[in-house]
MDTraj code that builds the backbone (N, CA, C; nanometers):
import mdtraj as md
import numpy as np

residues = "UNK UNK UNK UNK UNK UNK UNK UNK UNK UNK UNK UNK UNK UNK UNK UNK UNK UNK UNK UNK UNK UNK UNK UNK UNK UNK UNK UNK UNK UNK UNK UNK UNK UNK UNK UNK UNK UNK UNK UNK UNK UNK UNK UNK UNK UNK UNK UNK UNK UNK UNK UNK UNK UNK UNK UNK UNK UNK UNK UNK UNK UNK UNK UNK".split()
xyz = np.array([
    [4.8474, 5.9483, 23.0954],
    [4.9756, 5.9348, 23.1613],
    [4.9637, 5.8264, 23.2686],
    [5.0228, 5.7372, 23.2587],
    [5.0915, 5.6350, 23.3338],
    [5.1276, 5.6974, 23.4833],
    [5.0986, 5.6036, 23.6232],
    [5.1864, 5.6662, 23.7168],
    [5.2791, 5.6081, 23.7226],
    [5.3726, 5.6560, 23.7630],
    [5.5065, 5.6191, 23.7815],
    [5.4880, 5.4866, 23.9101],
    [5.6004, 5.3831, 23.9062],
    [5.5939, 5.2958, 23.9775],
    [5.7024, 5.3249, 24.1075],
    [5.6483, 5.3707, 24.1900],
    [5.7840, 5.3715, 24.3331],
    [5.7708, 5.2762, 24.3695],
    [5.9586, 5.2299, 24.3472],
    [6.0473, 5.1090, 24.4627],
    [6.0710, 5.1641, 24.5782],
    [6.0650, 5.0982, 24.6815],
    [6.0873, 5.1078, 24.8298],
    [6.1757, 5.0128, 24.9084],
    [6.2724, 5.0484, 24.9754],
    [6.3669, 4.9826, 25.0298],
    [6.2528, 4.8721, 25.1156],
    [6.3047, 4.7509, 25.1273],
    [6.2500, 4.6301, 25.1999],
    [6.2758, 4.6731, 25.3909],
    [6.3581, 4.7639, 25.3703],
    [6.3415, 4.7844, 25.5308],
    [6.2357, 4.8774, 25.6221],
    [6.2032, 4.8349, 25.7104],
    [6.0792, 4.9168, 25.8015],
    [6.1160, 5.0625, 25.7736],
    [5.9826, 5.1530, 25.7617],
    [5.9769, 5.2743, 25.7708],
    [5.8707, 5.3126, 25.8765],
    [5.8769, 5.4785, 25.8670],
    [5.7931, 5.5334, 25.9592],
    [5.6876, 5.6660, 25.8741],
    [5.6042, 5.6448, 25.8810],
    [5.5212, 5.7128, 25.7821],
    [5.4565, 5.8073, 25.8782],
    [5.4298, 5.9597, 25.8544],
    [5.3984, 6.0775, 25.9085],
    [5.2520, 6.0984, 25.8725],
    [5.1428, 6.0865, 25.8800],
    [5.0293, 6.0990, 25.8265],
    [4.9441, 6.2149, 25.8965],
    [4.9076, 6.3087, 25.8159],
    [4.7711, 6.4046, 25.8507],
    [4.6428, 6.3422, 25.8012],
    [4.5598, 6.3708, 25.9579],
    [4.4210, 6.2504, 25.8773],
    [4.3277, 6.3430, 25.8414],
    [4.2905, 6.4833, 25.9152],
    [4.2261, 6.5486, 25.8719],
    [4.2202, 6.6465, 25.7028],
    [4.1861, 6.5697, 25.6197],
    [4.1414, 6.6251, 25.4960],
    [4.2381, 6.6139, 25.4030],
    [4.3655, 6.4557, 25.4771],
    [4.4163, 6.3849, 25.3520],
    [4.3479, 6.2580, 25.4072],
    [4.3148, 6.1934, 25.4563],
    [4.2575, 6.0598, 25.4623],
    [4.1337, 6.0444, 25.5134],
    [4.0621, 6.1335, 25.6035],
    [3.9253, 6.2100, 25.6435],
    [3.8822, 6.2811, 25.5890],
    [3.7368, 6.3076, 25.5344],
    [3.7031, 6.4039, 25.5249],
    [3.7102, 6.5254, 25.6542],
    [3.7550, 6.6622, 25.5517],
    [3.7907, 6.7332, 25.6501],
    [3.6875, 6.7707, 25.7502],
    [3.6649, 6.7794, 25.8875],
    [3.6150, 6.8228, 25.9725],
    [3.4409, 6.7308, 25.9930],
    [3.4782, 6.6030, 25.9322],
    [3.3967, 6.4963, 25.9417],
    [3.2549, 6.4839, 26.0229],
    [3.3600, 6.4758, 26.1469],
    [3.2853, 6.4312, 26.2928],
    [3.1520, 6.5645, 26.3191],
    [3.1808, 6.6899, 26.2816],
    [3.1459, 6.8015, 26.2601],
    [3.0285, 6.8504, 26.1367],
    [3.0605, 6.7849, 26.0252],
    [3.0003, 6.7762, 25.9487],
    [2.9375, 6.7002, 25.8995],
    [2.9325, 6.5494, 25.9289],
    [2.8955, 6.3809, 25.9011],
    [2.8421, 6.3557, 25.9880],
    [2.9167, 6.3997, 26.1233],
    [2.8527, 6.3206, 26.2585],
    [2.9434, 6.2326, 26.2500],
    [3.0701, 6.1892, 26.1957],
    [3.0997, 6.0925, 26.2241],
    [3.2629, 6.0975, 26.1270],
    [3.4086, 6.0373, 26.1345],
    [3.4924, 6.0366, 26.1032],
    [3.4449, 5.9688, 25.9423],
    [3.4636, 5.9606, 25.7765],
    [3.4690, 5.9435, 25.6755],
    [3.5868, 5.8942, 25.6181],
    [3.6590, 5.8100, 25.5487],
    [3.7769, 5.7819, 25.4674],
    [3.7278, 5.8054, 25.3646],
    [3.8503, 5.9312, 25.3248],
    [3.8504, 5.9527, 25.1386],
    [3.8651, 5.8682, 25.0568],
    [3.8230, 5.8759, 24.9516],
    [3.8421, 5.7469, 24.7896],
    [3.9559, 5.7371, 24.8547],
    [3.9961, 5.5752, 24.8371],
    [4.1407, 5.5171, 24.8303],
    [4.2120, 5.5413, 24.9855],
    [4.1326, 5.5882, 25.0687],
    [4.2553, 5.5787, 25.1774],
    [4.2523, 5.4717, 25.2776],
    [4.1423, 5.4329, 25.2727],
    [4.1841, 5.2948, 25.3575],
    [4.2243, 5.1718, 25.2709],
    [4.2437, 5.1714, 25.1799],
    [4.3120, 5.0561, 25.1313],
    [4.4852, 5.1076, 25.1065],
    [4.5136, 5.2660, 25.1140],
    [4.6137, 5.3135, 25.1451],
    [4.6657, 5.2555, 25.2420],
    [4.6359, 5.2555, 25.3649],
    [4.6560, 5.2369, 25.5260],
    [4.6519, 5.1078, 25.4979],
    [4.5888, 5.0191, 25.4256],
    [4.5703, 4.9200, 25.4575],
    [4.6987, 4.8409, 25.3812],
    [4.7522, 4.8961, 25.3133],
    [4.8925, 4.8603, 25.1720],
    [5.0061, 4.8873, 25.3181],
    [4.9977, 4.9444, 25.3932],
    [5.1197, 4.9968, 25.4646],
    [5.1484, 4.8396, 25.5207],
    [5.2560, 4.7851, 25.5636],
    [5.3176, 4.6634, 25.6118],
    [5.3109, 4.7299, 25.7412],
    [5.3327, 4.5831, 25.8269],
    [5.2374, 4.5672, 25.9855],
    [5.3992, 4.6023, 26.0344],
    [5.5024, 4.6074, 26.0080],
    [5.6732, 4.6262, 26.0724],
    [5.6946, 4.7697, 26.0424],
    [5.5777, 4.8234, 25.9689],
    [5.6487, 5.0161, 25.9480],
    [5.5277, 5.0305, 26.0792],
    [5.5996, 5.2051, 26.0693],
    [5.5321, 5.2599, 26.1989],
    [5.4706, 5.3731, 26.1374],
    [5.3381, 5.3937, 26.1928],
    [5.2396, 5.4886, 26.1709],
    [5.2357, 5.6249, 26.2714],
    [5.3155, 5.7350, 26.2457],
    [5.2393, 5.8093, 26.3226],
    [5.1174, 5.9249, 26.2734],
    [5.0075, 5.9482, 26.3905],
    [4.9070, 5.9679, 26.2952],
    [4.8686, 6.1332, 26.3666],
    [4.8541, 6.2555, 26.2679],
    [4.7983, 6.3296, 26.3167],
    [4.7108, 6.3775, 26.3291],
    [4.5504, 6.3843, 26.4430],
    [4.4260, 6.4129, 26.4099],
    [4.4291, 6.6157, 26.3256],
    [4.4792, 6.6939, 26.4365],
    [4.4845, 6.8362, 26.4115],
    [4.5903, 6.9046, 26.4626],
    [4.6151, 7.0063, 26.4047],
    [4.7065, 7.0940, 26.4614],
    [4.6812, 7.1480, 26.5984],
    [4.7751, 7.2377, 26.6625],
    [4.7098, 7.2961, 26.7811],
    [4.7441, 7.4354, 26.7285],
    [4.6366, 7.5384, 26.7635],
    [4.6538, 7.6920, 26.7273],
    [4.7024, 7.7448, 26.8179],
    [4.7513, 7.8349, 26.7687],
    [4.8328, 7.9649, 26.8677],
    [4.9450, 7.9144, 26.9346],
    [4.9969, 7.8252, 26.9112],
    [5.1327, 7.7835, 26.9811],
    [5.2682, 7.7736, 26.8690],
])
top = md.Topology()
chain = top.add_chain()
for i, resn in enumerate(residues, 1):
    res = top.add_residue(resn, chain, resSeq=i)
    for name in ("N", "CA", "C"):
        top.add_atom(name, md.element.get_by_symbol(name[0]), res)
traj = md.Trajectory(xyz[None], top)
């Protein structure tokens, strides 16, 4: 199966990103010693255009 090709409007966006254990390995720094990028995610990040906006989330906060 083929992936499908997504079109994207030419105008700036804002992209929502979780880094822990979609673009990090999860709990890295902890387990590596050190932050990791999964297959394909920095050339992900790196496809994003320099006029969209990144916001990036390391972790949740508990109990709130």
């Amino acid at each position: 199966m083929e992936p499908e090709e997504i079109r994207l409007s030419p105008m700036p966006k804002t992209w929502i990103l979780d880094l822990d254990g979609t673009l990090v390995v999860h709990n890295g720094p902890y387990i590596l010693g050190r932050d990791e990028f999964l297959p394909g995610a920095k050339e992900f990040l790196d496809s994003i255009p320099r006029h969209d906006m990144t916001l990036r989330q390391r972790k949740s906060e508990r109990g709130r």
